[in-house]
C-alpha positions as CSV (number, residue, x, y, z in Angstrom):
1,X,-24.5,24.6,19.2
2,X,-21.6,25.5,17.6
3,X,-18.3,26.3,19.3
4,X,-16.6,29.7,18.7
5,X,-12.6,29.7,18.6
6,X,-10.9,33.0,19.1
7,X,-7.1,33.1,18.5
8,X,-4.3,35.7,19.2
9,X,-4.2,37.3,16.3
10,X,-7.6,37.9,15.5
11,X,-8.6,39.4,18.9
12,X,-6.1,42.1,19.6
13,X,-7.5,45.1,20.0
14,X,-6.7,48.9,20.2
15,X,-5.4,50.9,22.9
16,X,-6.1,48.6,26.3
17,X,-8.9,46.6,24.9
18,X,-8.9,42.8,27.2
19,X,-7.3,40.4,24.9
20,X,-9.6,37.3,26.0
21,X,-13.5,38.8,25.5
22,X,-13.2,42.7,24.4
23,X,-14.7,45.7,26.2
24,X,-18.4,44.2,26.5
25,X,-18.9,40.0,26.4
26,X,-21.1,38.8,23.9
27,X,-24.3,36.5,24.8
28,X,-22.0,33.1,24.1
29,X,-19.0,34.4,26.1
30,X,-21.4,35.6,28.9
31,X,-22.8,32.0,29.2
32,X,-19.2,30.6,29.2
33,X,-18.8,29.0,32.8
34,X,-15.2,29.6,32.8
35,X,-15.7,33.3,32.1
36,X,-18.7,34.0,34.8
37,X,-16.6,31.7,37.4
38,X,-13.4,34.2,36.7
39,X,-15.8,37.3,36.1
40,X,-16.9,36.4,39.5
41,X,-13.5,36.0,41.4
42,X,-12.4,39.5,39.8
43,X,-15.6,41.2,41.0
44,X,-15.0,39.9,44.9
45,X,-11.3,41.0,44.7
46,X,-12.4,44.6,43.7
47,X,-15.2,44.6,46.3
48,X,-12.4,44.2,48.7
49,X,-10.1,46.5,47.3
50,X,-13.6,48.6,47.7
51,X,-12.1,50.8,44.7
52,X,-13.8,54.4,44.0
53,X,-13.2,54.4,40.0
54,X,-16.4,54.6,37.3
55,X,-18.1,51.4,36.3
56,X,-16.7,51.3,33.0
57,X,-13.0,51.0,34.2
58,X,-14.4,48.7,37.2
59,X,-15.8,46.6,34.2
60,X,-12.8,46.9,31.9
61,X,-10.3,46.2,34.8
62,X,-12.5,43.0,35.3
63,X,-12.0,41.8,31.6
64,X,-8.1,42.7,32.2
65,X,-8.1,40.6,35.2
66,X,-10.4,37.4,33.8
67,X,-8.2,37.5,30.2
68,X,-4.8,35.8,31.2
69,X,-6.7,33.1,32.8
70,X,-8.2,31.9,29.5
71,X,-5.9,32.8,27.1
72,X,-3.6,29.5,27.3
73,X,-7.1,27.0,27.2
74,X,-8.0,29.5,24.0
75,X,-4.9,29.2,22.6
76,X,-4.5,25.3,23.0
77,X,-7.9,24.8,21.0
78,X,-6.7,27.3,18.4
79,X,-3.7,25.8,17.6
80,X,-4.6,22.1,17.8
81,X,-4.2,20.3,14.1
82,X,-7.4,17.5,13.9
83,X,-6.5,14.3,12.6
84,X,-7.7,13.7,8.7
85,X,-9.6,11.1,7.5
86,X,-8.9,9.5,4.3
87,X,-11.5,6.9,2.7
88,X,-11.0,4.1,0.9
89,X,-10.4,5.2,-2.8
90,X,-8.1,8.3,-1.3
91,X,-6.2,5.0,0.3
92,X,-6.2,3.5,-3.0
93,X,-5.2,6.5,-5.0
94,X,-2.5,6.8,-2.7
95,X,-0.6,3.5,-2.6
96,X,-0.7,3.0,-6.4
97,X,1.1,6.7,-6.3
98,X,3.7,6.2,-3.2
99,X,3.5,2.6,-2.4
100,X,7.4,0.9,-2.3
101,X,6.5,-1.8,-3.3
102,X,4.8,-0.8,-6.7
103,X,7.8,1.9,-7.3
104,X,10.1,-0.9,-7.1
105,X,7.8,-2.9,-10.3
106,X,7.8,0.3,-12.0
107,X,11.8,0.8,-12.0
108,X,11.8,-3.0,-13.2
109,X,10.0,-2.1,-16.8
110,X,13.5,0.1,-17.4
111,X,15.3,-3.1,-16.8
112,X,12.9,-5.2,-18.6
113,X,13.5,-2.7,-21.7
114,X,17.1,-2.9,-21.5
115,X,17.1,-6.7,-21.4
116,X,14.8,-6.8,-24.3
117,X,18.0,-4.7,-26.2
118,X,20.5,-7.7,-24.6
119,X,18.2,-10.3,-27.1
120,X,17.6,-8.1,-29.8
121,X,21.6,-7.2,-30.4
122,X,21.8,-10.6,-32.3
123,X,20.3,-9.3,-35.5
124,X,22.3,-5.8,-35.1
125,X,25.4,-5.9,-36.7
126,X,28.7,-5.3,-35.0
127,X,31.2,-2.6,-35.7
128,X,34.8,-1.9,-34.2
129,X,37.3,0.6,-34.9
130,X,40.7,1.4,-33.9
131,X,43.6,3.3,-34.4
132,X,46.9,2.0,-33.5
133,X,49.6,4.3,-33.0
134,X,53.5,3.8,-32.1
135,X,57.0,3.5,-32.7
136,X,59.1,1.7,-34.5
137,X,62.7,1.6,-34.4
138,X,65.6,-1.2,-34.9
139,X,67.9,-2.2,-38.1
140,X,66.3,-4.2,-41.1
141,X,67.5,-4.3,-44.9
142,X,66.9,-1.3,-46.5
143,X,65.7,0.7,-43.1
144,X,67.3,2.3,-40.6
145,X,66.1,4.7,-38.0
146,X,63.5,5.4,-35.8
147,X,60.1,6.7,-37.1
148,X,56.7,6.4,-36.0
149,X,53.1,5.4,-37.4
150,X,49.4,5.2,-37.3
151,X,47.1,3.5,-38.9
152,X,43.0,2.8,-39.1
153,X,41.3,-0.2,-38.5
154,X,37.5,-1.1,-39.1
155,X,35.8,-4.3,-38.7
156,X,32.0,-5.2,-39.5
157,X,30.1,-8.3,-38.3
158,X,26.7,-9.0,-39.5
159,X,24.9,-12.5,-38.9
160,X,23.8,-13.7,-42.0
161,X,21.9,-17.0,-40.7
162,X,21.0,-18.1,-37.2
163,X,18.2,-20.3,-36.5
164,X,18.1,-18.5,-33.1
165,X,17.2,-14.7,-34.0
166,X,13.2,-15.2,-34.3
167,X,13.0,-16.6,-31.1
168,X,15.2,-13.9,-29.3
169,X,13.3,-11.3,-30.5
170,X,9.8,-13.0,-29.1
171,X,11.7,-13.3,-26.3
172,X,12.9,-9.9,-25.5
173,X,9.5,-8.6,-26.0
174,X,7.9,-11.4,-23.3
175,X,10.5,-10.0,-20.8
176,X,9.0,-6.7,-21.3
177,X,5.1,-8.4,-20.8
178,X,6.4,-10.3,-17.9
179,X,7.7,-7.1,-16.4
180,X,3.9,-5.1,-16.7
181,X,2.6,-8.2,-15.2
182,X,4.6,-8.1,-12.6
183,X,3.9,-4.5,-11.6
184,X,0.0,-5.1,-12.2
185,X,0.4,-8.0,-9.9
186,X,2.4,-5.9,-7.4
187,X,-0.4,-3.3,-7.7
188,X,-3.4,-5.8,-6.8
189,X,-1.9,-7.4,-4.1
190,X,-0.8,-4.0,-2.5
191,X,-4.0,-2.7,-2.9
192,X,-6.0,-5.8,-1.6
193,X,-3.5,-5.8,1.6
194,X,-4.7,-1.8,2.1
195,X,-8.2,-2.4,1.5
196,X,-8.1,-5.1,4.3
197,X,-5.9,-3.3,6.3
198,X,-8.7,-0.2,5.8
199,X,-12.0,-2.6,6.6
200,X,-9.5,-3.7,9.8
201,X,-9.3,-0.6,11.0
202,X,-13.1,0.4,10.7
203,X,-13.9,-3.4,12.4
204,X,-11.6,-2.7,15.6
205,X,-12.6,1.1,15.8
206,X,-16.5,0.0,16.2
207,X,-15.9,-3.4,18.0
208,X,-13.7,-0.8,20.9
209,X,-16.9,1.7,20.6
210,X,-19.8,-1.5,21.2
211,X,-17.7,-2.1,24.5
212,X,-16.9,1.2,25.8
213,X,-20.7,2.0,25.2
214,X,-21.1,-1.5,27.1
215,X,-18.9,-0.3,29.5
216,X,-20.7,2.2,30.4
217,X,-24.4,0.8,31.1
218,X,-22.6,-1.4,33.0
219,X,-20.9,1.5,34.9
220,X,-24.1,3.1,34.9
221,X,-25.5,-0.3,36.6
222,X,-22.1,-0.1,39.1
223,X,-23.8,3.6,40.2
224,X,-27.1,2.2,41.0
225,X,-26.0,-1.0,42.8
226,X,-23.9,1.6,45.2
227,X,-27.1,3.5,45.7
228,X,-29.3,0.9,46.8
229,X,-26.8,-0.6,48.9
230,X,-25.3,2.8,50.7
231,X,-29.2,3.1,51.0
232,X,-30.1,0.0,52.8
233,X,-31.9,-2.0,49.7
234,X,-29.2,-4.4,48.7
235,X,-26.2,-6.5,49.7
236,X,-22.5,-5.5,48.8
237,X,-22.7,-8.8,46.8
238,X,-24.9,-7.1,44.3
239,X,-22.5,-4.2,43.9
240,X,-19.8,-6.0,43.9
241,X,-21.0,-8.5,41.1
242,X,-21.7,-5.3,39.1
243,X,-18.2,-3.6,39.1
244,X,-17.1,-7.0,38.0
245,X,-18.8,-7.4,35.4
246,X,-18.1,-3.8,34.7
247,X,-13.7,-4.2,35.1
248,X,-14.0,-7.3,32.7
249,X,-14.8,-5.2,29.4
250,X,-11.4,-3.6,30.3
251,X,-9.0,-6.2,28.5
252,X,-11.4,-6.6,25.7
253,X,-11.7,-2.5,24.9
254,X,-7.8,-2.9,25.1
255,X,-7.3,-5.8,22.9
256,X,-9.5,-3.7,19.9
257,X,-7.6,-0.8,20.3
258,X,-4.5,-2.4,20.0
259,X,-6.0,-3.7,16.7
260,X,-6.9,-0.8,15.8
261,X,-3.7,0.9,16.2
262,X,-1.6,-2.4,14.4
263,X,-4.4,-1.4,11.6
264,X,-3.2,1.9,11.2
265,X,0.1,1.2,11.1
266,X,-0.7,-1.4,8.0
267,X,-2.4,1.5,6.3
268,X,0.8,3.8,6.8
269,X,3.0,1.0,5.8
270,X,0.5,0.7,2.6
271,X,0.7,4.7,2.0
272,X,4.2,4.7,3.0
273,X,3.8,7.1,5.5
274,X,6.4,7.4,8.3
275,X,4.6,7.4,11.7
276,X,7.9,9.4,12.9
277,X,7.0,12.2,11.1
278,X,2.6,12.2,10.1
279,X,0.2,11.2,12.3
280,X,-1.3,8.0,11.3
281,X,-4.2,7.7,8.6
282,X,-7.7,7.2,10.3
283,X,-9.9,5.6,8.2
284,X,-13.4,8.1,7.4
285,X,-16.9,5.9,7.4
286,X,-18.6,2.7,9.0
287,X,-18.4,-1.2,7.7
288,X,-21.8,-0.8,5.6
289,X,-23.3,-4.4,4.2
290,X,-24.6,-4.7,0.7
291,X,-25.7,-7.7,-0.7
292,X,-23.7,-9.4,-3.2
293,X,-26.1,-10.6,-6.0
294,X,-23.6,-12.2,-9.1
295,X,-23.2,-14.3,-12.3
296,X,-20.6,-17.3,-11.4
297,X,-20.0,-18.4,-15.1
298,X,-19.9,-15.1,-16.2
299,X,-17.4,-14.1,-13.9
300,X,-15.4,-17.3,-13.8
301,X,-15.0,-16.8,-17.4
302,X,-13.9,-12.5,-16.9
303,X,-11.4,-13.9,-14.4
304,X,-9.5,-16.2,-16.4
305,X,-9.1,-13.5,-18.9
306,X,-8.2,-10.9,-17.0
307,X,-6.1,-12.3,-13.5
308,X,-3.0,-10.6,-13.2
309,X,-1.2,-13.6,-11.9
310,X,-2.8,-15.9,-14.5
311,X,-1.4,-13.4,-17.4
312,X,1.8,-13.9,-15.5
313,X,2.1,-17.3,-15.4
314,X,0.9,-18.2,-19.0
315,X,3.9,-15.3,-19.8
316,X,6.6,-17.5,-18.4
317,X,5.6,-20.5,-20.1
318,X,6.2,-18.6,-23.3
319,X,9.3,-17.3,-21.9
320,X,10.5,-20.8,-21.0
321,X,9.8,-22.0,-25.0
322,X,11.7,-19.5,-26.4
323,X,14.7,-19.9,-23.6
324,X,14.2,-23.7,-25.0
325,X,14.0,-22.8,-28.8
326,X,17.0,-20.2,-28.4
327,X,19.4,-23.1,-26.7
328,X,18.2,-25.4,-29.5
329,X,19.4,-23.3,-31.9
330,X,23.2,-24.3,-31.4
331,X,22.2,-27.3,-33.1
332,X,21.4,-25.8,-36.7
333,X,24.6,-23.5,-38.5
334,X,25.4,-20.3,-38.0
335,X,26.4,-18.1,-40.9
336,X,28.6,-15.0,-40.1
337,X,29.7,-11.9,-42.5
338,X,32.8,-10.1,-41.8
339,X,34.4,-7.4,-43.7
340,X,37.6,-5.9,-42.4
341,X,39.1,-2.9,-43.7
342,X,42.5,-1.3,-42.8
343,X,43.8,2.6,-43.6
344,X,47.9,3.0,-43.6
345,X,48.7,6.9,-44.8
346,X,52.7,5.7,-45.1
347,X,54.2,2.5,-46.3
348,X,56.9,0.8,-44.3
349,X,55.1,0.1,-41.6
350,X,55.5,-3.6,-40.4
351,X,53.0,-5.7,-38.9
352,X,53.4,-7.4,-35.7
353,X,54.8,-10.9,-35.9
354,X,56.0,-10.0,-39.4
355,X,59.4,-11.8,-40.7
356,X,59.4,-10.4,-43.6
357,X,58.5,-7.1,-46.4
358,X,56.2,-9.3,-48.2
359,X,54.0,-9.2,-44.6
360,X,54.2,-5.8,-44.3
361,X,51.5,-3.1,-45.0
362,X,52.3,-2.1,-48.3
363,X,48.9,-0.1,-48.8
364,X,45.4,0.2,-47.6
365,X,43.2,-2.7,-48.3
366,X,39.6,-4.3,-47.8
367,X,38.7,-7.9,-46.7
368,X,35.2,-9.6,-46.9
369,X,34.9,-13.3,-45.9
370,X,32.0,-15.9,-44.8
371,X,31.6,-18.3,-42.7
372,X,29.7,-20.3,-40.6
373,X,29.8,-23.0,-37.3
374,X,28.2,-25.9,-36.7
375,X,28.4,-28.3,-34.0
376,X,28.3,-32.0,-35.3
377,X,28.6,-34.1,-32.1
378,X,27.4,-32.4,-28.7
379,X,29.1,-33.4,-25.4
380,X,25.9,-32.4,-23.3
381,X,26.2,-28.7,-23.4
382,X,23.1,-28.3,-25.6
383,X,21.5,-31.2,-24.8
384,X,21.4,-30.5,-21.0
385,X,20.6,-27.0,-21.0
386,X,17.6,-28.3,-23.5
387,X,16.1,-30.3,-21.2
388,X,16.8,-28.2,-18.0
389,X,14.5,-25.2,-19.9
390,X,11.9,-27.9,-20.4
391,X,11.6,-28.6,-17.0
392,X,11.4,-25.2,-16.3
393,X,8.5,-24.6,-18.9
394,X,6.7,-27.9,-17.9
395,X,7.0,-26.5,-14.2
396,X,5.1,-23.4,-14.8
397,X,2.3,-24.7,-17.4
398,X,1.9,-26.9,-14.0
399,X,1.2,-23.4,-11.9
400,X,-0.7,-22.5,-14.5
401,X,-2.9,-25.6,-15.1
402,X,-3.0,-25.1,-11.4
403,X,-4.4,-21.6,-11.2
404,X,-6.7,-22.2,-14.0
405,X,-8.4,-25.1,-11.8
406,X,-8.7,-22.8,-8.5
407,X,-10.2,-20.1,-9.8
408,X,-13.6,-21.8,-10.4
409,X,-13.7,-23.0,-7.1
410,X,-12.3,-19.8,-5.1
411,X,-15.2,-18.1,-7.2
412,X,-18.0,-20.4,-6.1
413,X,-16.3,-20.9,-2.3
414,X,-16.9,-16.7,-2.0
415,X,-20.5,-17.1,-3.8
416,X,-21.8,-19.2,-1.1
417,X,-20.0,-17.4,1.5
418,X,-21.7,-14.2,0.3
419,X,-25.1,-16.3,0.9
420,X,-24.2,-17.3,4.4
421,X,-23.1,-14.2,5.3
422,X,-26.6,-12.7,4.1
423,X,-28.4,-14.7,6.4
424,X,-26.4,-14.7,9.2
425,X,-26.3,-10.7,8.9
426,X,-30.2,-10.5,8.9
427,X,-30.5,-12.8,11.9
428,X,-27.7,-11.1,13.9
429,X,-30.0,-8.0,13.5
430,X,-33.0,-9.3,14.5
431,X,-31.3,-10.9,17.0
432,X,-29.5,-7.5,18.5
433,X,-32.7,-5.4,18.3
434,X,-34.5,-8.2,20.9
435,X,-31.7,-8.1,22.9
436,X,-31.0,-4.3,23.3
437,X,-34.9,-4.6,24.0
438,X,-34.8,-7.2,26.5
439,X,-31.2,-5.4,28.1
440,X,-33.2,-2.5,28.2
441,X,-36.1,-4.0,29.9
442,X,-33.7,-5.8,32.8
443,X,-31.9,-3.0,33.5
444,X,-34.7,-0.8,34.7
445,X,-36.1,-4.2,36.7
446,X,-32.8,-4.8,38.8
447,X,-32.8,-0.8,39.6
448,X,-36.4,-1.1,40.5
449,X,-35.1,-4.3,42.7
450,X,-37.7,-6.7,40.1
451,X,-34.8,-8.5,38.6
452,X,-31.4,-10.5,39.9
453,X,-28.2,-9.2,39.3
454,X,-27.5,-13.0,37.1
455,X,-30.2,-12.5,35.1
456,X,-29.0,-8.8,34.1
457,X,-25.5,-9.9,33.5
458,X,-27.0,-12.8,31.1
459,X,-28.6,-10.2,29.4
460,X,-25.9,-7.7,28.7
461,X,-23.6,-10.5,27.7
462,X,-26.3,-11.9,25.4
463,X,-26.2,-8.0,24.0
464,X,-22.8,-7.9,23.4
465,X,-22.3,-11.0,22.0
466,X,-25.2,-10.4,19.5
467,X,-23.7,-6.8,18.6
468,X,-20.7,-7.9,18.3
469,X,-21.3,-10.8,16.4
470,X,-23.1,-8.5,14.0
471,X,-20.6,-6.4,13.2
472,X,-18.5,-9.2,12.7
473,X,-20.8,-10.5,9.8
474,X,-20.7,-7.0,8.4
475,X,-16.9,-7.2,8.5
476,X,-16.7,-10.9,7.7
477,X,-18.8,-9.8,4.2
478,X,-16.7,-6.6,3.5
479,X,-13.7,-9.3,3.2
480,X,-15.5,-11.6,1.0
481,X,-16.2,-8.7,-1.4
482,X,-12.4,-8.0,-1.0
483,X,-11.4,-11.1,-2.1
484,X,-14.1,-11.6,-4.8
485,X,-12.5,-8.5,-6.1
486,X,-9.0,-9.7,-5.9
487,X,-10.2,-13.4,-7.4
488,X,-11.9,-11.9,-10.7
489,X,-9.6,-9.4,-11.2
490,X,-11.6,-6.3,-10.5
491,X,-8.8,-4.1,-8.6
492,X,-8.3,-1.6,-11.0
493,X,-11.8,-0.1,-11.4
494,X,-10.7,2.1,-7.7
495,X,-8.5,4.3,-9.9
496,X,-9.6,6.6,-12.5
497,X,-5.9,6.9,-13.6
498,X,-4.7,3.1,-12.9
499,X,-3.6,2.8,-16.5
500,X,-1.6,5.5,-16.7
501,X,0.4,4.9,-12.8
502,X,1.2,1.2,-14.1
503,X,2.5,2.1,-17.8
C-alpha cells in the first residue's frame, strides 16, 4: 500500500474547510487509526456537550477538532529529507571530480610545465637592456659645469655550443610525464581506497542486518521461553538461557555498525564531503559475487604495459640519466656569443672608472665577441655530483626491476584466490540453506518442548556463523576483484570521462 503525504500548503482550503482531512474523509484517511481514535474522542466530547446544531456542522466541528492533533505528525513526514544513495560509479565519478588528493596532482602539471621552461631557457637566448641616467658635475680639462646624461645599453647572449642542451630538453619534457604519472597514480590509488571503502560499507551494513534478524528469532525464542515458564511447562533456566543468548548479539550488532559508520566516513573523506555540513553517502545495492574467469599471461603482459606506478618508475630512471648526462656536460666546452651594444645621444659623457677622454664615450658603438669555458682539472664538483645521480638512477631501475618481478606473482596470488573464493562461496551456501533449515526445524521443536534449549542455541550459532561466513566470502571476493583491478591497471574503465579529468 502506498502511503499518502499531505502537507500545509497543498491542503488549505476555502472558507473554514479542516486543515488535516477536508469536509468529508476519504476511504484511506477513514481507515487511518490515528484519525478514527481522534474522530472518536471529538464525537464523545460533543455527546456531552449534548449540542443541538445540524449534522453537517456536528461533522465539520469534528474535523476542526481531530485536525490540530495531526497536523505536527503530518507535517514532520512532509518535511523530512531521505538520505540518497549513491552507487559505486556515482562514487567514482565523484572523487576523480572533487577528491583533494587528485586536485592537488592536477595543480602539479602547472608546475611540472613551468619547470620544463626552467630546462628549456638554456637554448633561448638572453637579452638585457638598460638605461642609465644621471648627473655629472666636477672640473676636468676642457669641462666645466654641471650637466646631465642618458644613455642605452643592450646586451645579447646566445649559447653557441653546450654539450648539455639535448639532454635538458628530454629532461624538461620527462618532468612533465612524471607529473601525469603522478596524477594517474594519485587517481588509482584514490579510487581503489573508495571502492574498498564502498564494498566496506555494504559488508558491515548486511553483517549488522544477519544479527539484528538473529536477534530477533532469538528474541522471538526469549517470548516463548517466558510463556511456557509463566505457564508451568519449563524452568526459569530455560528462559534465562534464552535472553542470554539473545543480550550476546548486542556487542556484535554494535561492533558492525560502528564499521559501518567508520565506512562512511572513508567514503566522505573519498568524496570530500564535510560530514559538518551533508549527511553522509550511503552506499545503494548488496555485495553480489560473480565469478572471476581470466587469462594470467595475457593480463600479466596488459599490466606491465599499462601500471601507473610501473610508467612512473621507468620515468625516473630516465629522469635520473638525463640529471646524469646534464652534470656530465661541465666536462666538454662551452661556447658563448655575446654582442653588446651601447646608444649615447651626446658626447662628453664619461664612463665610470674612466681617467681619462680617450675612455670616454665618444659615440655609439657595437661589440660582438666569443668565447667559451672549459674545465681542465675537476676538484670533485663534477665528479661527485656524477656519481651521486648514478646512485640515484641505479636506485630506481632497482624499484623498477622490483615492480616488474611482483607483478607476475600479485597476478597469480589473486587468480588462485579468486578459485578459493569460488569454492568456499558455493559451500558457504549450501552450507547456510541446511542450517536455516535445520534452525528452522529446532526452533519449532524447543517451543513444542521436543528439543533442549543447547541444542537450539548450537543451531542458531551454527546459522550465524554459516551466514556470516558467507557473506564474508562474497566480500572477501569483491576485494580480490578490487585489487586485481588495481594490479592490471584497469581503474580507469569506471569513468566515461577519466581522460579528460586527468589531462
Amino acid at each position: 500500500m502506498k502511503q499518502r503525504f499531505l502537507s500545509l500548503a497543498s491542503i488549505l482550503p476555502p472558507r473554514d474547510r479542516p486543515i488535516a482531512f477536508g469536509l468529508w474523509p476519504n476511504p484511506m484517511q477513514r481507515k487511518h487509526p490515528r484519525w478514527r481514535k481522534l474522530f472518536a474522542a471529538s464525537y464523545r466530547e460533543l455527546l456531552r456537550k449534548r449540542s443541538r446544531s445540524s449534522p453537517e456542522r456536528t461533522l465539520r466541528r469534528l474535523c476542526q477538532l481531530a485536525a490540530p492533533k495531526l497536523i505536527i505528525p503530518i507535517s514532520t513526514v512532509w518535511f523530512a529529507c531521505p538520505t540518497s544513495a549513491v552507487t559505486l560509479e556515482t562514487v567514482l565519478q565523484t572523487v576523480i571530480r572533487e577528491n583533494p588528493v587528485i586536485q592537488q596532482a592536477k595543480s602539479g602539471l602547472e608546475q611540472a610545465s613551468g619547470q620544463r621552461l626552467v630546462f628549456r631557457s638554456v637554448v633561448w637566448p638572453d637579452i638585457e637592456l638598460g638605461v642609465p641616467a644621471g648627473i655629472q658635475g666636477g672640473h676636468r680639462a676642457g669641462e666645466s659645469g654641471v650637466k646631465g646624461f642618458a644613455l642605452g645599453r643592450g646586451f645579447f647572449t646566445q649559447t653557441l655550443f653546450n654539450a648539455g642542451v639535448p639532454s635538458s630538453l628530454r629532461r624538461g619534457n620527462v618532468e612533465v610525464l612524471i607529473a601525469q604519472q603522478q596524477l594517474n597514480v594519485a587517481v588509482v590509488e584514490q579510487l581503489h581506497a573508495a571502492r574498498l571503502a564502498f564494498y566496506g560499507a555494504l559488508y558491515n551494513r548486511s553483517l549488522e542486518s544477519i544479527r539484528n534478524e538473529q536477534r530477533r528469532r532469538l528474541q522471538e525464542n526469549v517470548a516463548t521461553q517466558k510463556t511456557r515458564y509463566e505457564a508451568g511447562l519449563a524452568d526459569r533456566s530455560a528462559f534465562t538461557s534464552a535472553s542470554v543468548q539473545a543480550s550476546e548479539l548486542d556487542p556484535q550488532i554494535e561492533s558492525a555498525h560502528r564499521a559501518y559508520l567508520d565506512a562512511q566516513l572513508q567514503l566522505a573523506e573519498a568524496m570530500a564531503i564535510d560530514p559538518a555540513k551533508k549527511s553522509l553517502p550511503e552506499p545503494e545495492g548488496e555485495l553480489q559475487f560473480v565469478p572471476m574467469r581470466v587469462d594470467l599471461d595475457s593480463e600479466t603482459v596488459a599490466a606491465l604495459q599499462r601500471r601507473a606506478d610501473l610508467k612512473l618508475a621507468r620515468l625516473f630512471i630516465r629522469a635520473a640519466n638525463e640529471d646524469q648526462r646534464i652534470i656530465e656536460a661541465d666536462y666538454y666546452p662551452a661556447v658563448t656569443g655575446r654582442i653588446s651594444g651601447e646608444y649615447v645621444p651626446v658626447t662628453g659623457i664619461h664612463r665610470e672608472g674612466s681617467t681619462s677622454r680617450n675612455q670616454d664615450f665618444i659615440s655609439s658603438e657595437i661589440r660582438e665577441r666569443a668565447g667559451y669555458t672549459w674545465r681542465v682539472i675537476d676538484n670533485g664538483k663534477v665528479g661527485g655530483a656524477v656519481l651521486r645521480a648514478r646512485s640515484a638512477r641505479e636506485i630506481n631501475e632497482l624499484t623498477c626491476r622490483k615492480l616488474e618481478a611482483n607483478i607476475p606473482r600479485d597476478l597469480s596470488r589473486i587468480a588462485n584466490y579468486f578459485k578459493t573464493t569460488e569454492v568456499r562461496e558455493r559451500s558457504l551456501a549450501t552450507g547456510s540453506a541446511a542450517a536455516e533449515e535445520s534452525a528452522h526445524v529446532v526452533q519449532q521443536n524447543l517451543a513444542n518442548g521436543l528439543a533442549s534449549p543447547l541444542e537450539y542455541r548450537t543451531t542458531q550459532n551454527a546459522f550465524l556463523e554459516t551466514r556470516s561466513g558467507l557473506l564474508d566470502a562474497i566480500f572477501q571476493h569483491n576485494l580480490a576483484v578490487a585489487e586485481w583491478d588495481r594490479a592490471t591497471g584497469h581503474y580507469f574503465q569506471f569513468s566515461d570521462d577519466t581522460a579528460q579529468n586527468v589531462q
